[in-house]
C-alpha positions as MATLAB code, in Angstrom:
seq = 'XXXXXXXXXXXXXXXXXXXXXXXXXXXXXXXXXXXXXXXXXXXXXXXXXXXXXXXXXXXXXXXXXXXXXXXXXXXXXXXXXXXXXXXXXXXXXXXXXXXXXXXXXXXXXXXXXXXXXXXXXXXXXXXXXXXXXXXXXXXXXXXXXXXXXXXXXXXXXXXXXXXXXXXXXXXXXXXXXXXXXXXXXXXXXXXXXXXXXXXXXXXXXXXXXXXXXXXXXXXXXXXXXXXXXXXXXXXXXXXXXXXXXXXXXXXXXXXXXXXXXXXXXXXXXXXXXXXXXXXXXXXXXXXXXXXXXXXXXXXXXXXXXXXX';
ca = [
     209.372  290.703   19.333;
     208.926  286.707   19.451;
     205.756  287.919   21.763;
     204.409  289.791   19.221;
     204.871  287.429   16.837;
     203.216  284.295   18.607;
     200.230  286.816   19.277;
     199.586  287.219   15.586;
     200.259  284.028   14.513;
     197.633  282.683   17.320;
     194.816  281.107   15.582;
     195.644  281.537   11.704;
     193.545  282.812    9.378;
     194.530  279.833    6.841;
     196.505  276.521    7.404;
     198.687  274.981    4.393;
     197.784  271.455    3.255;
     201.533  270.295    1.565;
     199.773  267.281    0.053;
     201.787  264.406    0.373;
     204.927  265.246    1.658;
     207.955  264.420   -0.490;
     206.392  263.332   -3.503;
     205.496  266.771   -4.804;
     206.904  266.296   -8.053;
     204.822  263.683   -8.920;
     201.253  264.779   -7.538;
     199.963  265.514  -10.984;
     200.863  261.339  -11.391;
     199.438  260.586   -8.011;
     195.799  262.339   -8.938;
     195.253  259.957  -11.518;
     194.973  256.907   -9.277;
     192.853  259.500   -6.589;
     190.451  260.952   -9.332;
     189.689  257.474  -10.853;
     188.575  256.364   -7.355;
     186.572  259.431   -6.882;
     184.616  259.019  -10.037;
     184.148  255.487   -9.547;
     183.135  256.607   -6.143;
     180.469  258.782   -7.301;
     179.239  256.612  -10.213;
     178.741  253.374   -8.026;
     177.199  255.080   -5.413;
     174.721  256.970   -7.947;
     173.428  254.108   -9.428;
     172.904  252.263   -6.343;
     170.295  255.370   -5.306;
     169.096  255.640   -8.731;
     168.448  251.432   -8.945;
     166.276  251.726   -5.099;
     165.177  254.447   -6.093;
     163.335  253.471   -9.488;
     162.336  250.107   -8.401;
     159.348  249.107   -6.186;
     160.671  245.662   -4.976;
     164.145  247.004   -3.652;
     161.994  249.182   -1.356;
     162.732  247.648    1.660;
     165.089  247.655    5.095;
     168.188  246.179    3.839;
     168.151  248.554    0.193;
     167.194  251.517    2.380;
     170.255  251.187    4.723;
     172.485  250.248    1.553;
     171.418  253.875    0.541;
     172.364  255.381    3.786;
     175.543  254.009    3.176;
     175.717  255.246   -0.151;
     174.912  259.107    0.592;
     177.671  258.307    3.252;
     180.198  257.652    1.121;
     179.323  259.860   -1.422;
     179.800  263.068    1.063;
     182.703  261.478    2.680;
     184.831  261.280   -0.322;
     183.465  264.645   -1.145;
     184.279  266.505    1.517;
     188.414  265.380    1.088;
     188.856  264.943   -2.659;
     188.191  267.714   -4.434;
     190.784  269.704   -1.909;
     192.837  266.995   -2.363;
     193.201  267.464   -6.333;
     193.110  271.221   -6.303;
     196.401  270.823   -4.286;
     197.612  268.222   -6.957;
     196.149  269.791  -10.225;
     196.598  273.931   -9.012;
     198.835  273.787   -6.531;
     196.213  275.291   -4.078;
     197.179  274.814   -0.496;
     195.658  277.175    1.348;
     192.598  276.310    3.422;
     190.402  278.652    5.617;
     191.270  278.064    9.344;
     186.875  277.633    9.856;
     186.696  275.908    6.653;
     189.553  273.209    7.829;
     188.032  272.297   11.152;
     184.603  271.978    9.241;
     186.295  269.255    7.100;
     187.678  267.564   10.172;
     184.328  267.411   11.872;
     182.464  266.038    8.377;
     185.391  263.836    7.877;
     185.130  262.331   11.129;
     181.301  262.300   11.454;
     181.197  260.566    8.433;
     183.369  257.970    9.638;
     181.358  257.551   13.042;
     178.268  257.239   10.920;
     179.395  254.704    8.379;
     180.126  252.169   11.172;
     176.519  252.831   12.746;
     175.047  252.231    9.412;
     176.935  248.627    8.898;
     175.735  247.896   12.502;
     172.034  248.631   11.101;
     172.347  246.267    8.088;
     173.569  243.587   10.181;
     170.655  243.979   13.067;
     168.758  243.971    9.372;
     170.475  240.608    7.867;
     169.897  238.903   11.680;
     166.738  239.964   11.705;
     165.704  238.756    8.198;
     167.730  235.247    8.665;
     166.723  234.894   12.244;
     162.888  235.755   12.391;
     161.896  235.902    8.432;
     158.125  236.099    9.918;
     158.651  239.089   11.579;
     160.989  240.910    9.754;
     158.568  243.370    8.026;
     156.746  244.177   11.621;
     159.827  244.893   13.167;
     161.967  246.851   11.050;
     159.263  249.212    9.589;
     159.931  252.051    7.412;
     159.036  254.279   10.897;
     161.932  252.355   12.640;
     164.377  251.962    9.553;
     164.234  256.017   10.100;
     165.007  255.794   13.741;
     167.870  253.852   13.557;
     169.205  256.105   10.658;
     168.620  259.204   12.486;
     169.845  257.907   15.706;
     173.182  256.823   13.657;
     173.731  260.355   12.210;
     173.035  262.028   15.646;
     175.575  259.475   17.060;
     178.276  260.866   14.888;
     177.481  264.450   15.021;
     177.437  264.226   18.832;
     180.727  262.046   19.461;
     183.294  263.470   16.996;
     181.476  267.464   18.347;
     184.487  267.498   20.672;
     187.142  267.235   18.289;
     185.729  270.259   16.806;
     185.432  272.303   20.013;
     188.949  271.503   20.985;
     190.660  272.110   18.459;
     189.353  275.633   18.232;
     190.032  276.414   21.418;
     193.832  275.704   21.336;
     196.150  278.401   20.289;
     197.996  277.884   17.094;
     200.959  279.673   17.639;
     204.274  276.941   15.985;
     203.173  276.854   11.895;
     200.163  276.491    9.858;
     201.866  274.145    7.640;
     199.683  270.833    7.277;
     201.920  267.796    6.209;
     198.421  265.824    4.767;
     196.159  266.193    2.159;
     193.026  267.242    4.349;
     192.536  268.527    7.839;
     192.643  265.536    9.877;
     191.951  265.504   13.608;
     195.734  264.701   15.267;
     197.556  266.160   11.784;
     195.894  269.337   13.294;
     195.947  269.733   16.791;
     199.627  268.873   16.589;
     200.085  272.107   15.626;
     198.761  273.410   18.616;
     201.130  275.004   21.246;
     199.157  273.219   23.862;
     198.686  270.489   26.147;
     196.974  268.257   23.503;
     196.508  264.848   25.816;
     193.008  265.249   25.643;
     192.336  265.743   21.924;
     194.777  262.176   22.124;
     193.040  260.301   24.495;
     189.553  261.357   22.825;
     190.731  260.489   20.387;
     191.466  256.891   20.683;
     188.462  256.422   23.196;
     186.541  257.246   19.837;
     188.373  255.169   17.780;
     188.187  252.006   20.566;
     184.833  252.411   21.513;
     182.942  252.824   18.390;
     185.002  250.035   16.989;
     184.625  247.624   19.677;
     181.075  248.701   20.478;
     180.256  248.484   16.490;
     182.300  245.249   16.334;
     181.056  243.493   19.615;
     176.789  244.535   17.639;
     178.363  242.923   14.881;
     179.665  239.844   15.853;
     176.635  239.055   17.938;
     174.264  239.584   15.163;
     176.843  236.943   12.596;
     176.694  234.278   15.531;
     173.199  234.262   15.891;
     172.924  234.323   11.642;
     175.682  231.739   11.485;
     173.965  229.563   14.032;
     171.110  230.581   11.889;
     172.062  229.221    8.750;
     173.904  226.034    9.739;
     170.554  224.863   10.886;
     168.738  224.878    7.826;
     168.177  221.883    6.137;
     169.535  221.820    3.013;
     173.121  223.279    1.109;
     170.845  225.374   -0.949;
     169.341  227.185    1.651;
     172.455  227.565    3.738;
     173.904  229.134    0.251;
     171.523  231.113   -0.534;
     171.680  232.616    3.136;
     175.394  232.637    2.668;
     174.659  235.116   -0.575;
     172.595  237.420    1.411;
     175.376  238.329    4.068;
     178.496  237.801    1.800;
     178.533  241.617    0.441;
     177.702  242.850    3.807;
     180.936  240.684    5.368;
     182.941  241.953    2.594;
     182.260  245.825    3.614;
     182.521  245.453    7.080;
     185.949  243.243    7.331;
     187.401  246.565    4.303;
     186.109  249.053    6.734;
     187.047  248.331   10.094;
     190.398  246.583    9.338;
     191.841  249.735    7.144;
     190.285  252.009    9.521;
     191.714  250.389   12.424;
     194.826  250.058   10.988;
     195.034  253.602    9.636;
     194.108  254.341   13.189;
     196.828  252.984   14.763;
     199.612  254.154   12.723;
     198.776  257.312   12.687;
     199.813  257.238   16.899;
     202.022  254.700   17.477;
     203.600  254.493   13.462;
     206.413  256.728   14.469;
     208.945  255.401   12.316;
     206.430  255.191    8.922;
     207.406  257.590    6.732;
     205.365  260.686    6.109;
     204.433  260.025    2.548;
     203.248  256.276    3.149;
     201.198  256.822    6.158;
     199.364  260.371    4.113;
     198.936  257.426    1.483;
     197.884  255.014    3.636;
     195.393  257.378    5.472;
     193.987  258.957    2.573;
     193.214  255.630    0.628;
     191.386  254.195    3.656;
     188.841  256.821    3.489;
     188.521  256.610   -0.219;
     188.878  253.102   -1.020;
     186.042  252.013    0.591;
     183.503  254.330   -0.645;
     184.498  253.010   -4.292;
     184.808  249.506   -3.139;
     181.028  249.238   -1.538;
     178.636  249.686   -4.639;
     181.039  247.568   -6.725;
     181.169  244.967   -3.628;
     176.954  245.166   -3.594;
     176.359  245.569   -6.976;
     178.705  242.368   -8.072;
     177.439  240.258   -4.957;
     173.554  241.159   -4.848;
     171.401  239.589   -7.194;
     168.765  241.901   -7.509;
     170.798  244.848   -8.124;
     173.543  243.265  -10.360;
     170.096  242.076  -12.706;
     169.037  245.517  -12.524;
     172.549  247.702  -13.451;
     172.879  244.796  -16.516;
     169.324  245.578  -17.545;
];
């Protein structure tokens, strides 16, 4: 009978996203605070495309990349909240077994893709501090779409695994999700499998593209800092300053949450459920709202623009 059973159940036809665990009563409260991020989300990043987009001058390297990151964002926090508030608003849990892995690859991709693109814009900001002369022969529009295609093929390829393994694994214990999307470990914890490899992936991911993507980084903001320190006068070491302070701003939000969420997630045994959900959603939201405000408050040329 229990044979039977664990034959059907193998490989369910739906999983169950419960949300955020123990605060089910208040989820209608809690999609206030997730809906208001997702607009401003989708507002900020909007009128960043629509401001390159409709002027000439902001057609360059640095504005191009700034929309890659936009469109980023904009289809990360797409592809989790509006699941997310149909589970808080309707009460609709139930998520196609295909339809959840697809969300963990996107989710993931997106991720992988976001840190490539901050590695381009600071190869862009070294470039345009460090050899101003020869910024406009070396990152051509030609190479500009190199990098961003290389990026995007970067995180399809890496996080491809996660999706392959976790389809192969037999689902056979529940289909019960404690999360508000189909994240990579939330899910192949319900395997009833050997799942070391999905774990040490995992992290290999998570360490590599962060310390790889980190390392790019930090080399570029020596060689800018070392850059800048050398110019002659405080106005010209300020105005350089200006010119990498948004792009600081996004990075140190990005990597730091996503690190942290990161590492909680494995080791964070004794969190409870409902923070680290929290803590894990908000650090793939937050940021998406947080970079068009960050670039839109600290560039010049586009804060003249959105108050004209």
């Amino acid at each position: 009978m229990s044979d039977s059973n664990t034959t059907d159940f193998t490989n369910p036809s739906t999983f169950i996203l419960l949300g955020i665990p123990g605060l089910e009563m208040v989820h209608v409260w809690i999609s206030i605070p997730f809906s208001t991020v997702y607009t401003i989300a989708i507002l900020g990043n909007f009128i960043i495309l629509f401001i390159v987009k409709r002027e000439p001058s902001l057609h360059g390297p640095m504005y191009y990349f700034l929309c890659m990151l936009a469109v980023t964002d904009l289809l990360l926090s797409t592809s989790i909240l509006p699941k997310t508030l149909s589970i808080f608003w309707f009460n609709s849990r139930e998520i196609d077994f295909s339809a959840c892995l697809t969300q963990l690859y996107f989710i993931h991709s997106f991720l992988v893709i976001e840190s490539g693109i901050l590695v381009a814009m600071a190869l862009d900001r070294f470039v345009a501090i460090c050899n101003p002369l020869r910024h406009s022969t070396i990152l051509t529009n030609l190479m500009v779409a190199k990098i961003g295609l290389a990026v995007m093929l970067r995180g399809g390829i890496i996080v491809l695994p996660y999706l392959l393994l976790a389809r192969r694994w037999p689902y056979c214990r529940t289909n019960i999700i404690p999360h508000t999307h189909c994240e990579h470990m939330a899910v192949v914890k319900l395997a009833c499998a050997d799942i070391r490899v999905n774990t040490y992936y995992g992290l290999s991911v998570v360490f590599s593209v962060i310390c790889v993507d980190v390392f790019l980084i930090a080399m570029s903001y020596t060689q800018i800092l070392r850059a800048i320190f050398s110019l002659p006068t405080k106005d010209a070491r300020l105005k350089a300053f200006g010119t990498c302070g948004s792009h600081l701003c996004v990075i140190l939000i990005f990597y730091v949450s996503a690190l942290f969420s990161s590492l909680m997630h494995r080791f964070g045994h004794n969190v409870s459920l409902h923070f680290h959900v929290l803590i894990s959603s908000g650090y793939l939201l937050v940021p998406p709202m947080l970079n068009p405000i960050i670039y839109g408050v600290r560039t010049k040329q586009i804060r003249s623009r959105v108050l004209r």
